[in-house]
N, C-alpha and C positions, 0 to 999 in steps of 0.2 A: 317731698322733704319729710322727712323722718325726727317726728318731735316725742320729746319725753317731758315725764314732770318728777321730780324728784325732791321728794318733800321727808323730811327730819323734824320730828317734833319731841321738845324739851318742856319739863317745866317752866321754865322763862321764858322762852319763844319758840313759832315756829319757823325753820325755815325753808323757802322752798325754792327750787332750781328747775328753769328749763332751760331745757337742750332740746339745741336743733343740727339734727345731723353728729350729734355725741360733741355738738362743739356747745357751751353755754352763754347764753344769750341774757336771760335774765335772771337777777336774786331778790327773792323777796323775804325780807323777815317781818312776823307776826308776833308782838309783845300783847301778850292774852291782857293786860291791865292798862294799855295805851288806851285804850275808850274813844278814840278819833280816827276816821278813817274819811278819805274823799266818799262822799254817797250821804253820809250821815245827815238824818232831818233832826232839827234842833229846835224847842221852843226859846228863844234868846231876849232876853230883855236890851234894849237900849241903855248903854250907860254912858253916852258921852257921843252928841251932835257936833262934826271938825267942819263947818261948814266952809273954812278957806281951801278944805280939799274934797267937797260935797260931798264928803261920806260921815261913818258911824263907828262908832265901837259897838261889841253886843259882846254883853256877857254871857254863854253858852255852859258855865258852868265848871269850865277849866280853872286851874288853881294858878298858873301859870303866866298869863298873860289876856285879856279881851280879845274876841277874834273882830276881823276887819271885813266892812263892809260899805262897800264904793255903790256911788248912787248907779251908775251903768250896769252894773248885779242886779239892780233891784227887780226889773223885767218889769215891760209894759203892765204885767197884769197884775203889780203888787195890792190895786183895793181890792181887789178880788181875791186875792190870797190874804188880806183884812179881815174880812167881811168872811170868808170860808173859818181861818181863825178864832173871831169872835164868838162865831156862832158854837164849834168844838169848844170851846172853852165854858161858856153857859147853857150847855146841853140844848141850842136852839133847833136840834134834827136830830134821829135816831142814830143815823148812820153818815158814811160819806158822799154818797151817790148824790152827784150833782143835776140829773133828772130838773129838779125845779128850781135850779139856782140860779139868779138874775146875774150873769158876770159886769161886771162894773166896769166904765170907761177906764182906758188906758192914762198912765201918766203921762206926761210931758216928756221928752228924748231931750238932752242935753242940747246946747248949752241954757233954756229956758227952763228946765226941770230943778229946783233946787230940794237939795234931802231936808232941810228942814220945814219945807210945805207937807211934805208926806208921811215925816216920821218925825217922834218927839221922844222927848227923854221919859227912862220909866216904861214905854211902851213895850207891849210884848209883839213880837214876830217870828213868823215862822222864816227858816232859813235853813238851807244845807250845806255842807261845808264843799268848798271848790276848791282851794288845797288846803295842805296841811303846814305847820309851822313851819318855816324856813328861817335858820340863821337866826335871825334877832326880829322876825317878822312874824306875827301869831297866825294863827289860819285867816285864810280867807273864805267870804260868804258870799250869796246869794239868794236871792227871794224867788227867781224861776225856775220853783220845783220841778224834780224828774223823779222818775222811777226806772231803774231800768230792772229789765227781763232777758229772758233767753234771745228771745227772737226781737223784743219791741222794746221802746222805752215810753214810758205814760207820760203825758205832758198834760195838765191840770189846767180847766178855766182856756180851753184851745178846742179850735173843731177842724185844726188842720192835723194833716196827713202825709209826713214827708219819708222820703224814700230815699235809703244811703246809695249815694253814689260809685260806692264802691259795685252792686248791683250794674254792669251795665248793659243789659239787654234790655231796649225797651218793653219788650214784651213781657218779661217777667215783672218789671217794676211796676205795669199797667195792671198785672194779674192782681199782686202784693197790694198797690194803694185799695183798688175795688173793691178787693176782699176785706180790707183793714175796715175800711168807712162803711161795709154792710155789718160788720159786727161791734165796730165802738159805741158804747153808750153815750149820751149825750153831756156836751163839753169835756169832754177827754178827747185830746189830741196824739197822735203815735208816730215815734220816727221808728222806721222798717228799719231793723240791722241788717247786714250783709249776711248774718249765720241764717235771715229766713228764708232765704233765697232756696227756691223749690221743694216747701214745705207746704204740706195740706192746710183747709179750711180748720181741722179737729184740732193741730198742734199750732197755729196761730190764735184759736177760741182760746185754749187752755191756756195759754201764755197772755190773753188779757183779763183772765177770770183771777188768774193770779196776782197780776199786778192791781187788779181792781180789789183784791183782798188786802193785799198790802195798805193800799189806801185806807180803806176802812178801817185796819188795825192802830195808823196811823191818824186817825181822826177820834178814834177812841181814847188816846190816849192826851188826847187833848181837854176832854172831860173833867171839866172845876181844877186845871192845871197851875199852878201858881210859876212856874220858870225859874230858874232854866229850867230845862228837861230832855230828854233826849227822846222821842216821838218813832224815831226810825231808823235801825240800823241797818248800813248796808251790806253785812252779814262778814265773815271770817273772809281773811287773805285768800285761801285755799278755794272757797265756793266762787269767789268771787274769780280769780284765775279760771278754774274750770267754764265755768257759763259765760265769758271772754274770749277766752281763745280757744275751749273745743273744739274740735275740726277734724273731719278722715284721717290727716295724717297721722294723727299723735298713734304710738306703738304701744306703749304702757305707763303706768303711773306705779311708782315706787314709794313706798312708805315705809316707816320703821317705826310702827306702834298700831299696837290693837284696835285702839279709840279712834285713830286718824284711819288707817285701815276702813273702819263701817262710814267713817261720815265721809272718806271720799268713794265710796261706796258709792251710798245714798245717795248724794250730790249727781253723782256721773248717771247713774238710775233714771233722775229726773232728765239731765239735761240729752244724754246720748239712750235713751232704751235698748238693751240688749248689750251692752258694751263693760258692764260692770266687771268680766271676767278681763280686761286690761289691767284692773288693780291688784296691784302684787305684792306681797308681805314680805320686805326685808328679812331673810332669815339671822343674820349676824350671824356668828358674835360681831367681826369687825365693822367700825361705822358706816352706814350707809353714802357718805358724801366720799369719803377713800376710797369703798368699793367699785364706786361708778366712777373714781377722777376729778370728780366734783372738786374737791381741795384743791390737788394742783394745780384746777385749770385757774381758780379765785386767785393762788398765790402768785402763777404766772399773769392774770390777767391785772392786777389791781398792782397801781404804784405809778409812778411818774413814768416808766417808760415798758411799751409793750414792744417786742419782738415777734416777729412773724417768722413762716416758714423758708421761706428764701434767704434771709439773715436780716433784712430792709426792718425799720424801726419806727416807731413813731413816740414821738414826748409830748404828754401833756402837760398843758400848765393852767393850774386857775387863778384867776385875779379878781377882784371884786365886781367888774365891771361884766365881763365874759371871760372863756375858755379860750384857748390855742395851742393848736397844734398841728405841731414842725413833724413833717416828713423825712426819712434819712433812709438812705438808698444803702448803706452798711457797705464791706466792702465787697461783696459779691455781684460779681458783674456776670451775666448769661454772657450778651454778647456784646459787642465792641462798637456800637451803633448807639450812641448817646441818648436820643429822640425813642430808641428802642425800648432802652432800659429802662428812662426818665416814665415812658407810659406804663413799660409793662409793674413798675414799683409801684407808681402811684395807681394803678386798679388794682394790684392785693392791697394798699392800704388803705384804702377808700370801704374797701370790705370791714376791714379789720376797725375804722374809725365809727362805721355803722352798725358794729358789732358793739363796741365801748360807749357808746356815746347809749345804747339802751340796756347794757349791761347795767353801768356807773348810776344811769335814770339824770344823767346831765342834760340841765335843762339852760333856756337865754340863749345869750347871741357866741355863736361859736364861729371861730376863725381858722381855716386851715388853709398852714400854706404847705403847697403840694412842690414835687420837685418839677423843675421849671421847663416847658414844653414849647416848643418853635412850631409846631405846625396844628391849627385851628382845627382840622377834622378829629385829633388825637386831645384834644384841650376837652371837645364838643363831647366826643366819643365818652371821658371822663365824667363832665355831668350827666350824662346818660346813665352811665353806670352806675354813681352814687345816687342817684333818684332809684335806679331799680334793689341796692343792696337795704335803702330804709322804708321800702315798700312794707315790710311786715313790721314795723314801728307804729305801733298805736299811737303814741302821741303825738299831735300835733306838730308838723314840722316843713319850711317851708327853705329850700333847698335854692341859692341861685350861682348861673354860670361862672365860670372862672372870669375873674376880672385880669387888667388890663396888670396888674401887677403880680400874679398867678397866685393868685388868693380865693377861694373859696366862703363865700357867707355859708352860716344856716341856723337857721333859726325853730328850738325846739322846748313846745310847753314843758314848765315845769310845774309839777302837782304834788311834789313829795320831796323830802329831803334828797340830796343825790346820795348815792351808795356811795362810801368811803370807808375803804376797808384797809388799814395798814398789815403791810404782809412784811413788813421788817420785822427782825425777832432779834430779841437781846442777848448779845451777845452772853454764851457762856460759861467764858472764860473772867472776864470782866465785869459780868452782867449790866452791861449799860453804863457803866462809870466810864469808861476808855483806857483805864489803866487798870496792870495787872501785878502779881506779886511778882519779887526780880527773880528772872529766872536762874540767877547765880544760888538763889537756896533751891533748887529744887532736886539736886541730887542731897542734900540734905533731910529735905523730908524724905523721899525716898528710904535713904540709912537710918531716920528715926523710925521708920514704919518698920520695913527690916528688920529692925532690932526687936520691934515688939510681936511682930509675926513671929520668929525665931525661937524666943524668949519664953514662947507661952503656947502655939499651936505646931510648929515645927511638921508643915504638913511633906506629905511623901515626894512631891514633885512639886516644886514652886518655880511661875512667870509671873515677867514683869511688861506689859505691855503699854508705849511711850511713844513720842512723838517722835521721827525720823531723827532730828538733830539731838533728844537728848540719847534718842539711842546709838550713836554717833559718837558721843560724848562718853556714853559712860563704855565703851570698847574702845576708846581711842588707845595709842601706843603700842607696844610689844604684846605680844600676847599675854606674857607673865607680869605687863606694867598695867594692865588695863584696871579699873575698879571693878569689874567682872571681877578678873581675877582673883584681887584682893577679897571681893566677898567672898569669895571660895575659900580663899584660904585662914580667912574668920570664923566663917560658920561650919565649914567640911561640909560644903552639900552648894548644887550647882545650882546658880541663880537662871534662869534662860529668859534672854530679852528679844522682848519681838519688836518692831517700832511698826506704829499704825495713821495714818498718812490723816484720819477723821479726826485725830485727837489734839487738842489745843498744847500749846507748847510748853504748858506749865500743868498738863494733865497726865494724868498714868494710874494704871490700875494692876491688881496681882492676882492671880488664879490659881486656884491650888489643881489637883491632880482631875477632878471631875469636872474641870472649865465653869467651876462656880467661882464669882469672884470675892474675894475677900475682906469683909467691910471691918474697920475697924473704929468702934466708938469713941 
C-alpha cells in the first residue's frame, strides 16, 4: 500500500493529510495556540470531589472549562505517582530515576475504592490528558502515566514488560520482551509497539534513553511547582503522525513551507535514518491540497451522503446517542442476481464506511444497516471483510456480526472532536438568503450598464455574456424585433451575446475587445 503525508502549514493552523493509495484516509488540523493535545502531562490541582459519580474535577489550567477525572483513570499506582509528585515538587531527588524509589501499595479497584479516600480538594496531581473536549464535555484525565516512543511506551512505578499483539510471531515477541527487561531501569515498565518488530539491541537502547530523558525533563519541571502547569508536551500533530504511523510503505511527505520543510525533516531523521530524502518542498504557486486532490476528495468526502464508484451510496446521520448509517445500492445494477448485487454493494461500502468513519475520527456506538442478504456464508463473508478494511484504524474498535435484523454494531474510541467539515457553500447568486433579485429587472440593468459603458468607454468590440434563458430572451422575435437589435440601432455598433450555462440567471458580464472584462464602479 502506497501512503503519503501531505501537510500545509498556515499561521493559524496546520493541516495535515494522509493518503493511502492517493485515496485520503485521514485530516488532521493543528491550532499552534490550542495548548491541548491527548499525550499531554499536566500538574492539576483538584477543584471540586463529585463523589455520587466517584470522580473529580481538576483544574489543568484551561480557561474554558475543569477537565474530568473518573476514579477508574486513577490506576493502581496513583500513591506512587503521589509520592513521585511530592517529592518533584520539594526538590526531594535530584533527578527522575526511580533506582531507589519504594513504590507504594496499589489502591482499591472499584466498587470499594472511593475518590474521596485518595484525593481531596486543593490537592495537586499529576495527570495526562486521555481526551480532548467533546461537545459540552471538557477533557478527560488520568493518573496512569505513559510516555510513548518510537518503538516503546514508558509506563512509570511498573516492572512489567508487555508486547503488542499486533507482533505475532512468537519468537520475535520472545526476542523483544528479553531484550526490553535486560535494558530497562529499575521500576519502568515498557509496552513493545508493533513498529519495533525486528529492530536491534542499539535502536531499542536509544529509544529508552530517550523516553527516560523525557521523564527527567518532566520531573524537573515539577521543582517548587505551584499548578496548574503543563510538565509535558506530547509534541506537534505532525511529529506525532510521523513516529505513529511511519512504515516502508509511505512514498513521500509533502510540505508547503521552509520551516515545516527542516522539522519534518528532522523528525523523519530521527524516526526512519536515511529516509529524509522522501521530504519534498511544494514548489507552488498553486495550493498544495488542489495540486494533490486533497480538496476535492474533503468536498466529495464530507457531508451527509457519500457516493462511491459504482454509483451505490451511503447517508450518514448523527444523533446524540450514536451514528447510522443506511446503505443504498443507487440505481446501478451489474447483474440481475439480487443476493449478487445486495453483497457485491454492501463490500464497496463496507470500504468506504471504514474509510469515513476514520476520516470524520467518528467515534461511540455506530450503527449500519447494510442492504439486506439471504444467505449466511455472504452475511459472514461481510463481517470478515469490514474487520479486514478497519485493520489500519488505530483507534480502538470493536466490530460485531450482522445480526438477525441485518444491522451491523461497532463500536469506536473516541479521543478528539470528530472532523466536521461543511462543504456546502453559499450560494452566489443569493448569497444564503434564498431569495434573489426579480429577474424581470435584469435586462434593465443590463441597458443601464450599456448606457454607461457606451457613454464614456465606447470600446472597439463589445460582449455580453449571460445565462442561457436571458440570452434567449434578449434575441427573442424577428430578427429586426429582437433587443439585440434595437441596441444596434441605439448605439450603431453590434452588441454580441454569448450565453454561459455556469452563470446564475440574474448574472452577466461584458468584455471588451482583449477578453478583459469590464467592471464598472
Amino acid at each position: 500500500m502506497e501512503k503519503e503525508l501531505i501537510i500545509t502549514s498556515g499561521a493559524k493552523e496546520t493541516q495535515i493529510a494522509l493518503l493511502e493509495n492517493k485515496k485520503l484516509v485521514e485530516l488532521h488540523n493543528q491550532k499552534p495556540v490550542s495548548g491541548l493535545a491527548v499525550g499531554d502531562i499536566y500538574l492539576g490541582k483538584i477543584s471540586k470531589l463529585l463523589p455520587g459519580l466517584n470522580a473529580a474535577f481538576v483544574d489543568i489550567g484551561l480557561k474554558e472549562k475543569d477537565a474530568f477525572l473518573h476514579y477508574t483513570d486513577l490506576g493502581p499506582k496513583l500513591r506512587s505517582v503521589q509520592k513521585f509528585t511530592n517529592n518533584g515538587i520539594s526538590g526531594g531527588q535530584k533527578n527522575g530515576q526511580l533506582t531507589d524509589f519504594i513504590v507504594e501499595p496499589d489502591i482499591p479497584k472499584m466498587p470499594k475504592g472511593k475518590v474521596s479516600n485518595v484525593l481531596k480538594k486543593g490537592q495537586l496531581v499529576l495527570v495526562q490528558v486521555l481526551k480532548e473536549p467533546i461537545s459540552t464535555k471538557g477533557p478527560r484525565l488520568c493518573c496512569e502515566i505513559t510516555i510513548a516512543g518510537r518503538y516503546l511506551v514508558l509506563t512509570p512505578f511498573s516492572s512489567t514488560v508487555a508486547v503488542s499483539k499486533k507482533i505475532s510471531t512468537e519468537t520475535e515477541r520472545t526476542r523483544l520482551k528479553t531484550m526490553v527487561e535486560n535494558l530497562r531501569p529499575k521500576n519502568f515498565g515498557f509496552i513493545v509497539r508493533t513498529a519495533a518488530e525486528g529492530k536491534n539491541v542499539a535502536e531499542i537502547h536509544d529509544d529508552i534513553k530517550d523516553l527516560i530523558n523525557k521523564w527527567d525533563q518532566m520531573y524537573l519541571q515539577l521543582h517548587n511547582a505551584i499548578g496548574p502547569l503543563k510538565c509535558l508536551s506530547e509534541g506537534n500533530k505532525t511529529q506525532t503522525i510521523i513516529r505513529d504511523f511511519w512504515n516502508d510503505t509511505f512514498t513521500r511527505v509533502v510540505v508547503d513551507s521552509k520551516e515545516m520543510y527542516e522539522q519534518v525533516s528532522d523528525e523523519l531523521e530521527k524516526v526512519a535514518p536515511g529516509k529524509k530524502d522522501l521530504v519534498k518542498l511544494h514548489p507552488g504557486p498553486r495550493p498544495i491540497y488542489d495540486h494533490y486532490g486533497v480538496t476535492r476528495q474533503i468536498k466529495a468526502s464530507f457531508g451527509k451522503t457519500s457516493t462511491m464508484a459504482s454509483g451505490a451510496y451511503i447517508v450518514l446521520e448523527h444523533t446524540e446517542a450514536m451514528h447510522v448509517v443506511d446503505v443504498n445500492s443507487g440505481h446501478k445494477m451489474v447483474s440481475s442476481d439480487q443476493e449478487e448485487n445486495a453483497t457485491r454493494v454492501n463490500t464497496e461500502a463496507a470500504e468506504e464506511i471504514a474509510r469515513q468513519l476514520r476520516l470524520r475520527d467518528i467515534g461511540g456506538i455506530i450503527i449500519v444497516d447494510f442492504i439486506d442478504m439471504r444467505i449466511t456464508e455472504n452475511r459472514n463473508l461481510l463481517y470478515q471483510e469490514m474487520k479486514k478494511f478497519m485493520s489500519g484504524d488505530k483507534a480502538k474498535h470493536t466490530i460485531l456480526p450482522i445480526s438477525k435484523f441485518g444491522l451491523m454494531q461497532i463500536t469506536r474510541e473516541r479521543v478528539r472532536p470528530q472532523v466536521n467539515i461543511v462543504t456546502a457553500e453559499k450560494c452566489p447568486t443569493c448569497m444564503g438568503t434564498g431569495k434573489i433579485q426579480s429577474s424581470l429587472l435584469v435586462t434593465d440593468e443590463i441597458k443601464r450598464d450599456l448606457d454607461i459603458i457606451m457613454g464614456s468607454q465606447r470600446p472597439q468590440k463589445l460582449s455580453l455574456i449571460v445565462h442561457p434563458f436571458i440570452h434567449a430572451y434578449l434575441k427573442r422575435g424577428w430578427f429586426f424585433s429582437s433587443l439585440q437589435m434595437k441596441w444596434w440601432k441605439e448605439y450603431k455598433k453590434w452588441i454580441y451575446i454569448s450565453p454561459d450555462n455556469d452563470y446564475a440567471l440574474t448574472s452577466y458580464k461584458f468584455i471588451n475587445e482583449n477578453n478583459d472584462e469590464i467592471r464598472l464602479a
